[in-house]
C-alpha positions as CSV (number, residue, x, y, z in Angstrom):
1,X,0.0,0.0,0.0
2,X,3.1,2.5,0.7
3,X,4.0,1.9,-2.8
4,X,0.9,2.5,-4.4
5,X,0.5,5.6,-2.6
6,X,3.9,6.9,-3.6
7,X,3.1,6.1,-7.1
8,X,-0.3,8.2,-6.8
9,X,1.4,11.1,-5.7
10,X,3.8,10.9,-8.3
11,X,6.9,10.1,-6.4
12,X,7.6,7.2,-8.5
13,X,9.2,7.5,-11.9
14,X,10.3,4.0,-14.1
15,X,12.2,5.1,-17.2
16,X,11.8,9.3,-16.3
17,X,8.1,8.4,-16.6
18,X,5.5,8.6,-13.8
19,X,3.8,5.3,-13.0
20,X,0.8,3.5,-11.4
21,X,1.5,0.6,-8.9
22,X,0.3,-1.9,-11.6
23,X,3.0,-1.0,-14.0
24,X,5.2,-4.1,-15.2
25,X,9.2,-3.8,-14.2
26,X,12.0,-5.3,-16.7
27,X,15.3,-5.7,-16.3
28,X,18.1,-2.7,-16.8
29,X,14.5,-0.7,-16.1
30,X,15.5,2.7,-13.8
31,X,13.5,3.1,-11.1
32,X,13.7,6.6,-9.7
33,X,11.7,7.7,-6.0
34,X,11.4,10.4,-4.4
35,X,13.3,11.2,-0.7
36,X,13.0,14.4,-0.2
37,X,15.3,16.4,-0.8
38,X,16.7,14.2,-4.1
39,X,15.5,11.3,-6.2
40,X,16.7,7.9,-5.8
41,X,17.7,6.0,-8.5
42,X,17.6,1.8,-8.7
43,X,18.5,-0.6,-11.6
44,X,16.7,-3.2,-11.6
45,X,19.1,-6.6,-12.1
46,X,16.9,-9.6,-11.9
47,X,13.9,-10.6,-10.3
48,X,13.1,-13.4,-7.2
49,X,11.5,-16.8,-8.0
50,X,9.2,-15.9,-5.2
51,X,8.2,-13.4,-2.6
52,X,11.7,-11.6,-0.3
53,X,12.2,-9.9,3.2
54,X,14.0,-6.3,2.7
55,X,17.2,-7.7,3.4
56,X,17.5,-9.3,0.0
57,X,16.1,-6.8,-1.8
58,X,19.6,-5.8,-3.0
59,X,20.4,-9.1,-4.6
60,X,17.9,-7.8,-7.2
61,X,18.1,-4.2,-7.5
62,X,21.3,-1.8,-7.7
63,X,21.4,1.6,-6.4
64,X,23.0,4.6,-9.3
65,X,21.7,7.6,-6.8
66,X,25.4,9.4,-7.6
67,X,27.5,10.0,-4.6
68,X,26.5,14.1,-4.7
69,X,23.0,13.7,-4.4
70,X,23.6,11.4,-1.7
71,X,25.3,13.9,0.4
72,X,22.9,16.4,-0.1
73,X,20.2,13.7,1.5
74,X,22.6,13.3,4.4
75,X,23.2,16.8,4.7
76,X,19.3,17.5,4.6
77,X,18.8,14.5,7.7
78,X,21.6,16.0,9.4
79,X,19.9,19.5,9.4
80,X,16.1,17.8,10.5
81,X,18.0,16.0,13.1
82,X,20.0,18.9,14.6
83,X,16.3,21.6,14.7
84,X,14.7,18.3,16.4
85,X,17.1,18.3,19.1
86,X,16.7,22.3,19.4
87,X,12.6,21.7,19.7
88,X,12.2,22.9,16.1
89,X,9.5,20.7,14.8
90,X,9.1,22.3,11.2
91,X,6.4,24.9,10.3
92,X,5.8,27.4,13.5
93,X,1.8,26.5,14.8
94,X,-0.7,29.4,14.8
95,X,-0.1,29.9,18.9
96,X,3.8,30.1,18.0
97,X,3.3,32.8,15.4
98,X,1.1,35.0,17.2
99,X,4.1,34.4,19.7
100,X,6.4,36.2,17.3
101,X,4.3,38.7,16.2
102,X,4.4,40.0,19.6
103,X,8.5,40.5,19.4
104,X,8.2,42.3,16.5
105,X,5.2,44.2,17.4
């Protein structure tokens, strides 16, 4: 169900072209997803005979993301990580900016 939700909102691309979850994988097919901040890109190298846990997942597929782009993700976790220890959850609520209007007030 997570993958069919990523392909609905368009966080999936299989040849640089958005998908639905039914859509039939080949090999050498490049399977691009989103992680915010960067897309992730997988070759696909062969498929299982039958169902696999996540662990052997990489017997079958082969990660091209390039080394830059990579960085930038780590970079970007790094950054999340460091306002979540400060107490910086993300967007300010409507209490917290009413907060701040009263500094600059």
């Amino acid at each position: 169900s997570q993958a069919s939700k990523a392909c609905n909102a368009e966080k999936v691309l299989i040849n640089g072209e958005i998908v639905k979850a039914s859509k039939l994988l080949k090999v050498n097919d490049v399977i691009s997803i989103k992680s915010t901040p960067i897309w992730r890109t997988y070759t696909v190298i062969n498929y299982p005979k039958s169902r696999v846990g996540p662990k052997l997942v990489s017997e079958f597929v082969k990660e091209t993301t390039s080394i830059s782009e990579l960085e930038k993700l780590k970079q970007y976790e790094l950054v999340n990580r460091q306002n979540k220890s400060l107490g910086i959850k993300g967007r300010p609520t409507k209490k917290d900016r009413r907060n701040l209007g009263k500094w600059f007030n």
